[in-house]
C-alpha positions in Angstrom: -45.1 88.8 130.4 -48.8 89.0 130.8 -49.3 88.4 134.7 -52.8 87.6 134.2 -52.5 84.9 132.0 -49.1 83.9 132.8 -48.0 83.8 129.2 -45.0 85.2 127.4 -45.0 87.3 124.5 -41.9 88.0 122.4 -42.5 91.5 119.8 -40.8 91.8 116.4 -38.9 95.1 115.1 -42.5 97.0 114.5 -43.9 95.9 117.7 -41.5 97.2 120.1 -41.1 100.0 118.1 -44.9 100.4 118.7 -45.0 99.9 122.3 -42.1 101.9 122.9 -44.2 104.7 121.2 -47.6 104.2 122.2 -47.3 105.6 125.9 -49.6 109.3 126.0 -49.4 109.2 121.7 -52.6 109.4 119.4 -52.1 106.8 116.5 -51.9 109.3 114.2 -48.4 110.3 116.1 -47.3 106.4 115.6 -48.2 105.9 112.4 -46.2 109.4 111.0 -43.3 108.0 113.5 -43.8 104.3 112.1 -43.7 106.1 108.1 -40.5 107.3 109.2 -38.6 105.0 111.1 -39.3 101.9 108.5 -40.1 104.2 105.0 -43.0 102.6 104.7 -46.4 104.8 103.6 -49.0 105.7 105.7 -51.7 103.0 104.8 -49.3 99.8 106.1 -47.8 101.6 109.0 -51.9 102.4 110.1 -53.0 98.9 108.9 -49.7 97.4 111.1 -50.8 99.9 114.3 -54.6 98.9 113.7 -53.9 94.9 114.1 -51.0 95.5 116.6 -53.0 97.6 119.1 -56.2 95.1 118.2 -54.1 92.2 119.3 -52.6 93.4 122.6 -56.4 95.2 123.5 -58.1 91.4 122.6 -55.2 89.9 125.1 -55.7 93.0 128.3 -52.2 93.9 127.3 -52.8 97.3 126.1 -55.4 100.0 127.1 -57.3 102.4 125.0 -58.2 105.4 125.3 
């Protein structure tokens, strides 16, 4: 739930995986944990972070720093 907004979000498998992970990680953390927890290489699980973490940043749901 964004308060903000007052819209509702709903995450697949990789996205709460992601924002379970995310909290005080560098991406390059995620994406080895992403490689191992779905066996996929390092390219998709960076190219799924990148537009994951670009989406919730575009709607003030995530911070970057």
């Amino acid at each position: 739930m964004v308060p903000a907004t007052q819209s509702m979000h709903t995450l697949n498998d990789v996205g709460t995986f992601i924002w379970q992970e995310c909290d005080g990680r560098t991406a390059d953390e995620v994406v080895g944990l992403l490689v191992e927890e779905f066996e996929v290489d390092d390219a998709t699980a960076r190219g799924d972070l990148e537009a994951f973490v670009g989406e919730l940043t575009e709607k003030r749901m995530l911070g970057v720093e």
